[in-house]
N, C-alpha and C positions, 0 to 999 in steps of 0.2 A: 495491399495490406492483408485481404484476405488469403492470401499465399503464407502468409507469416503463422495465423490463427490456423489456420488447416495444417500446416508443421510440425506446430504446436500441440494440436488435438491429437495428429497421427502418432506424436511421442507417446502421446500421455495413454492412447491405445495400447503401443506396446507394450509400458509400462503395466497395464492391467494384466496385460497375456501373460506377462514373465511373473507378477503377486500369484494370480489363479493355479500357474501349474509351480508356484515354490512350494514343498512337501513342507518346508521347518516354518512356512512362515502362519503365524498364532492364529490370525483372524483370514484366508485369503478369498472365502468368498465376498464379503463385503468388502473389505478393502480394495480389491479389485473390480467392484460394482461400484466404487465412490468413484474410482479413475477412469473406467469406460463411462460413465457416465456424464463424468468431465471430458474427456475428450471428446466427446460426441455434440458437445453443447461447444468448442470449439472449433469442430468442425461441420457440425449442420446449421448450425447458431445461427446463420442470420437467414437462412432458407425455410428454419423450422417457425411454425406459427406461436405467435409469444406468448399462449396460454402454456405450451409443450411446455416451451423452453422454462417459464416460470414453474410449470410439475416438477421438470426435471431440477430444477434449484432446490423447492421442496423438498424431492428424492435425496438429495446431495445430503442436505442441513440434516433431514432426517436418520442419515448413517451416521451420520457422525457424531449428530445426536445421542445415537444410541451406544454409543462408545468403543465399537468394532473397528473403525478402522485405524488400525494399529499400524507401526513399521514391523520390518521383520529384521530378521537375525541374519545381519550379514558381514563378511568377512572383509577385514580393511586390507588393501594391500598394503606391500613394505616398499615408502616410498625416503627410507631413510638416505641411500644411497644418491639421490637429486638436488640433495642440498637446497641449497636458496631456486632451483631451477622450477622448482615443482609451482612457486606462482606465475610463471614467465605466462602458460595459457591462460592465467585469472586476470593477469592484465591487459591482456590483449579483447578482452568483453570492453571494458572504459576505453579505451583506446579508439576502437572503432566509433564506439559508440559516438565519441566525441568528433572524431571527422568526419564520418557520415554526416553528423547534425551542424557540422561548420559549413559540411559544402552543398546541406540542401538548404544555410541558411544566406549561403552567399548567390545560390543559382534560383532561388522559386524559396521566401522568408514566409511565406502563407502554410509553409507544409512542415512547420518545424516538428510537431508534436509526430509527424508521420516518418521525418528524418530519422528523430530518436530511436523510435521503433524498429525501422527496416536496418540502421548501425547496429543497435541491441543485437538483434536474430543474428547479423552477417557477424559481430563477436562473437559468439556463441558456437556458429558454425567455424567461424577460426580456432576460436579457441579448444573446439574440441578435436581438429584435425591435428595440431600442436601439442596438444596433450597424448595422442596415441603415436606420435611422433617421437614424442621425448619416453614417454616410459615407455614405448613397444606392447600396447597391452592390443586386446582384440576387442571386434567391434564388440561384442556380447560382454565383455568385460566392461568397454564405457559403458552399455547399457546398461548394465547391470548399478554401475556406480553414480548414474543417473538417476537410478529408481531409488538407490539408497540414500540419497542426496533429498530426493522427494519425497521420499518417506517421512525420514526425520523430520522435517520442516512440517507436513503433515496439510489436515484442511484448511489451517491457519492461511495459509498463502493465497487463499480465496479473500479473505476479510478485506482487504485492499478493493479488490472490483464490489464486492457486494457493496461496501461503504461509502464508494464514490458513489453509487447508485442510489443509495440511499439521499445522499445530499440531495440529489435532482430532486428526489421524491418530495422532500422539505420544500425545497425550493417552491414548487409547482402547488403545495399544500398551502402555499401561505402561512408558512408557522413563522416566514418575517416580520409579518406584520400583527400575527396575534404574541410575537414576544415583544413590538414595539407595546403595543397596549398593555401590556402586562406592565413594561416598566412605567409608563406613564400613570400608573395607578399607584405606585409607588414613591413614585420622583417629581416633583415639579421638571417644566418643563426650560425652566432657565437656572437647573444648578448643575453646571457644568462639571466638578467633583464628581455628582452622583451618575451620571450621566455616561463619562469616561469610565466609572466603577464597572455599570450595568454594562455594558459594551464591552470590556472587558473579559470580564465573568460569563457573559453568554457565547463570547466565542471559543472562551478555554472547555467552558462546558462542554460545546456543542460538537468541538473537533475531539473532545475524549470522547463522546458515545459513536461519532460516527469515525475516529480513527484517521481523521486526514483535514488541516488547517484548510487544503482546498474547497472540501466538503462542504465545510463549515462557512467559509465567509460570505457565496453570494448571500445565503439567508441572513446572516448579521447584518453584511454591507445594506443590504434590501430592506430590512426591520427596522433597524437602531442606528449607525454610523451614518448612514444620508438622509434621514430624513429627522431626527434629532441632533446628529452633531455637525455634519458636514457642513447642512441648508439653515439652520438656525445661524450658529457661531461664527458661518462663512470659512473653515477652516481648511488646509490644503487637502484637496484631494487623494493625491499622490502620495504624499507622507503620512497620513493616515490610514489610507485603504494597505498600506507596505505593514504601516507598525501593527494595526489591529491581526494583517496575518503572522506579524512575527510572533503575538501572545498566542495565537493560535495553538500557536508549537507548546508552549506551558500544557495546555491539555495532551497533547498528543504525547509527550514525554512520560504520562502518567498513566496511561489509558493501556489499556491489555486488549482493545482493538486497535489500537497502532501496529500490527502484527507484524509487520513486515520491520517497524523500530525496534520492538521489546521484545517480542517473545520468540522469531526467526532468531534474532541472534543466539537466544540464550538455548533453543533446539541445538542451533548448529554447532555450538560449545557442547553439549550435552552438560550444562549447568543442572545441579538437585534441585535449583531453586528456581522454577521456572518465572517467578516474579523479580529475579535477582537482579536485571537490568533497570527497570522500574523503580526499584530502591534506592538505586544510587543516582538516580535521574530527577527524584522530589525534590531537592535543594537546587537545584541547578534550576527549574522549573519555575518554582515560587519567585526564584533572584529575574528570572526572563520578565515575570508576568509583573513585578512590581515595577522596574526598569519602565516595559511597555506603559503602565499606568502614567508614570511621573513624563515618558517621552511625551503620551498625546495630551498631555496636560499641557507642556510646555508649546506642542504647535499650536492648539487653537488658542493660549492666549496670546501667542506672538501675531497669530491671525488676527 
């Protein structure tokens, strides 16, 4: 796996070489200081000592912070002549992706989450040898439509790793169990309504700030769902711990750190309304989260 991250990091080097010497592009020294510096935390990342590594995050947040790092101005080809052919390499990323993860899940099921991974990259690498295949362009030319690609999408595409990390943090902090206390101050401990309400609600909350249902639930599961609703009510497990991450999603539909849901899409569109996805995603959400309520209502009292 570390073969994948050091790939990964060596792109995103390049990518800084080609920001720093582009004359037209608006911001290139920092912008180009965001992405070496990504790359490098990529590829030194698990060697470098975790005080660096966390500077260098700092560094990161801090650029961008300050509003420099830009895309630049670059020139699309004309890929009107390709017709329908011009997705064939977009599909070959899920493709792999998915047999890779079949056949490390039929040969060694302990390693799926690294299956995923190692298919991803091997898409990727197909997909881009199939793509300078079919249009005929140059390696400098994919590069270049790599880094334009990167651009647009912008530091947003961090908010995913940052946020997953953040969960752990929760996790580890015990904010499970000071949100269990907070509801018990509010709720009796045997009104089951209120109970599913508050479990609910903390986890939609908890997956909009931190931007991912995964994030979010050891801390709920840990706080609120097993030791108020599971172990009192005796309720299933399994159907519960599934529905409480399905609400999850109601937050994450709503949230502008879901990056990689709402606001990538609406980059890659080059939408004027960069909250545009979001918007149309509030009613769809609300119907998820109400649904999830009336579902775990219905398991624990069948329990």
């Amino acid at each position: 796996m570390e073969l994948i991250f050091v790939a990964t990091g060596l792109m995103l080097l390049g990518f800084a070489g080609l920001t720093y010497l582009d004359g037209e592009h608006p911001s290139p020294k920092a912008s180009a200081a965001f992405w070496f510096l990504l790359g490098i935390l990529f590829v030194l990342g698990s060697w470098l000592p975790p005080r660096l590594n966390g500077l260098l995050v700092v560094a990161l947040v801090s650029l961008d912070g300050s509003g420099r790092v830009l895309p630049g101005t670059h020139k699309r080809p004309a890929l009107e002549s390709l017709n329908g052919r011009v997705v064939l390499p977009i599909l070959l990323i899920p493709g792999c992706t998915l047999l890779v993860s079949l056949l490390i899940r039929y040969y060694d099921p302990t390693h799926l989450s690294e299956g995923a991974l190692a298919g991803l990259a091997l898409g990727a690498a197909v997909g881009a040898v199939a793509a300078r295949r079919l249009t005929g362009c140059s390696l400098r030319e994919l590069l270049d439509e790599g880094r334009r690609l990167n651009e647009t999408i912008g530091p947003v595409s961090l908010l995913p790793q940052l946020l997953a990390s953040l969960g752990l943090v929760f996790a580890s902090a015990g904010v499970g169990q000071w949100m269990a206390s907070g509801v018990l101050y509010f709720v009796a401990s045997d009104h089951l309504l209120e109970l599913v309400v508050a479990n609910c609600l903390a986890m939609s909350a908890l997956a909009a700030l931190t931007g991912n249902s995964f994030a979010a639930f050891p801390v709920v599961a840990q706080g609120i769902l097993g030791p108020l609703l599971i172990g009192p009510f005796h309720g299933d497990p399994a159907a519960l711990g599934i529905l409480t991450l399905a609400v999850g999603a109601s937050g994450t539909l709503v949230s502008p750190m879901a990056a990689n849901f709402n606001l990538v899409p609406a980059a890659l569109l080059e939408l004027k309304k960069p909250m545009a996805v979001i918007h149309y995603q509030i009613p769809v959400a609300a119907a998820l989260w109400l649904v999830g309520v009336l579902a775990m209502l219905g398991v624990l009292q069948a329990g």
